[in-house]
Structure formats: C-alpha cells, structure tokens
C-alpha positions as CSV (number, residue, x, y, z in Angstrom):
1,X,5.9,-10.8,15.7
2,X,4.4,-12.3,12.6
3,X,5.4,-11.7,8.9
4,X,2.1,-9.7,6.9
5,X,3.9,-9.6,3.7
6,X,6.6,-8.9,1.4
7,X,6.9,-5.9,-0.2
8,X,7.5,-4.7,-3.8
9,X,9.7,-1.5,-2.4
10,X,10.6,0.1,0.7
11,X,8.5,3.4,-0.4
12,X,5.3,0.6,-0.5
13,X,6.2,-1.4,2.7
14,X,6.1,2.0,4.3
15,X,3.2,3.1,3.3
16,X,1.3,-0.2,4.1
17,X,3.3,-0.2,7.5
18,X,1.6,4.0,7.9
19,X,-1.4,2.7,7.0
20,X,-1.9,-0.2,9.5
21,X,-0.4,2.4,12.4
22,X,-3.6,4.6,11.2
23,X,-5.5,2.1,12.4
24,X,-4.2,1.2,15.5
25,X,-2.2,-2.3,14.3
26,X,1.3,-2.2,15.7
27,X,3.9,-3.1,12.6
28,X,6.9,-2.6,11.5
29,X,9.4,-3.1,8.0
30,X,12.2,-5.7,8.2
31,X,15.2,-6.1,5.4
32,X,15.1,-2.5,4.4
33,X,18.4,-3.0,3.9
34,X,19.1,-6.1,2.2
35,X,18.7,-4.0,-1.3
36,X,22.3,-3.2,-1.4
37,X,22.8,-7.0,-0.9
38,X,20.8,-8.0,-3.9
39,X,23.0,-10.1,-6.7
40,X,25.2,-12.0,-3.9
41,X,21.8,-13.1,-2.2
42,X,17.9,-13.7,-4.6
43,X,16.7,-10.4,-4.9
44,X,13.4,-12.1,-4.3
45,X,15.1,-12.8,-0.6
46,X,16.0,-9.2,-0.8
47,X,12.8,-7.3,-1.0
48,X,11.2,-5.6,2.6
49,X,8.8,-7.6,4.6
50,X,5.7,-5.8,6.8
51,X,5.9,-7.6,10.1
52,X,2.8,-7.1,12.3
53,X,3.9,-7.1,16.0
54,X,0.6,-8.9,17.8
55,X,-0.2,-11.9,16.2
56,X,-4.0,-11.3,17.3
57,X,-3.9,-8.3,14.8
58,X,-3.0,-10.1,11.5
59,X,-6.6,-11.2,10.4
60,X,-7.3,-7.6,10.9
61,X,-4.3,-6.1,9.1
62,X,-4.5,-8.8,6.1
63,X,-8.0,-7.3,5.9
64,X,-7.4,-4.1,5.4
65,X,-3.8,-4.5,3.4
66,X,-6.0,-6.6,1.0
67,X,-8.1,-2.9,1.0
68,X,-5.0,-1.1,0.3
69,X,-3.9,-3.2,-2.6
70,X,-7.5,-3.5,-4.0
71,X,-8.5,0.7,-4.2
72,X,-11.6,0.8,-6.4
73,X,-10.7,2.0,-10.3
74,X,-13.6,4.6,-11.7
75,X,-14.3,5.8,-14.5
76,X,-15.8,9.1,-15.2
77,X,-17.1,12.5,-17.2
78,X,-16.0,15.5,-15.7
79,X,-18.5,18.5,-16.2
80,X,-15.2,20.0,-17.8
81,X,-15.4,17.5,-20.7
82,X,-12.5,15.6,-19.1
83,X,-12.0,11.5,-19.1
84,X,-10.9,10.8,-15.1
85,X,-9.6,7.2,-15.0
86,X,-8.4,5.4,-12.3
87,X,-9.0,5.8,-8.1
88,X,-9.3,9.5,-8.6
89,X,-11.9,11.3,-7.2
90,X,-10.9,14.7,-8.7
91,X,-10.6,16.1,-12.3
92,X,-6.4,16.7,-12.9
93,X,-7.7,19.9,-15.2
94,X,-10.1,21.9,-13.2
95,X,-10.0,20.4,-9.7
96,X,-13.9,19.7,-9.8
97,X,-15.1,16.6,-7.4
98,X,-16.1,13.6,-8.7
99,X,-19.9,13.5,-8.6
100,X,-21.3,11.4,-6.1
C-alpha cells in the first residue's frame, strides 16, 4: 500500500476513497480514528490519510484526485433571471439545466 494523501475530514477522505473505487482503483482511509486523539498528538498527525492499495495505480488515482479537488467553477444566467455560481449545473430556484 502507498499513501495518496491526507485528508481535511473523514467525510472528504471518504468521498475521495468512493470516488477512486468508482473507477476501479483499490483504496482505503487510515487514522479515522486518531481525531479523538488530537491535543495529546499534532492534529496535523491526526487528520485521515487515503491509502491506495496497488502502487501501480497511484499516477492514476493522483490524476484523477487532482480532478476531484479541481471541479470547474461557472458562472451563469439562468432563463429565470437567476445568478448560478459555482460547479452547479442546475438553477437552485427553478431546477432549469444549465445551458450547454
């Protein structure tokens, strides 16, 4: 096993753990636990890690986490009048698609 990354949360390592399974890379999250621990150890020695499990995979899953962490941000006029900011691709006031 090789380390990916650390984590800012356990909710984010796994999602980014989710995400690589999606597309076939074999990982898992180490220290979910060391939270409770935080204070008496660095909480910067404290925070998850995403481990990837075949080392032949990690060019592949630093690929695509740099994909995950890196979503396009857009900007646009809804036919509703509404401002969408953000990676949305859907109008939060009438549900209308982004235009393509």
């Amino acid at each position: 096993m090789q380390r990916l990354t650390q984590a800012p949360s356990l909710a984010m390592a796994t999602l980014w753990v989710d995400a690589l399974a999606v597309e076939g890379i074999a990982a898992s999250v180490q220290r979910q636990f060391l939270s409770s621990v935080a204070g008496e150890l660095p909480p910067d020695q404290c925070l998850p890690e995403v481990w990837i499990h075949h080392p032949q995979q990690l060019e592949r899953a630093r690929a695509l986490l740099h994909d995950l962490q890196h979503v396009p941000q857009r900007r646009w006029l809804c036919a509703c009048g509404e401002m969408v900011e953000g990676g949305f691709e859907q109008c939060w006031n009438c549900a209308a698609l982004m235009p393509r």
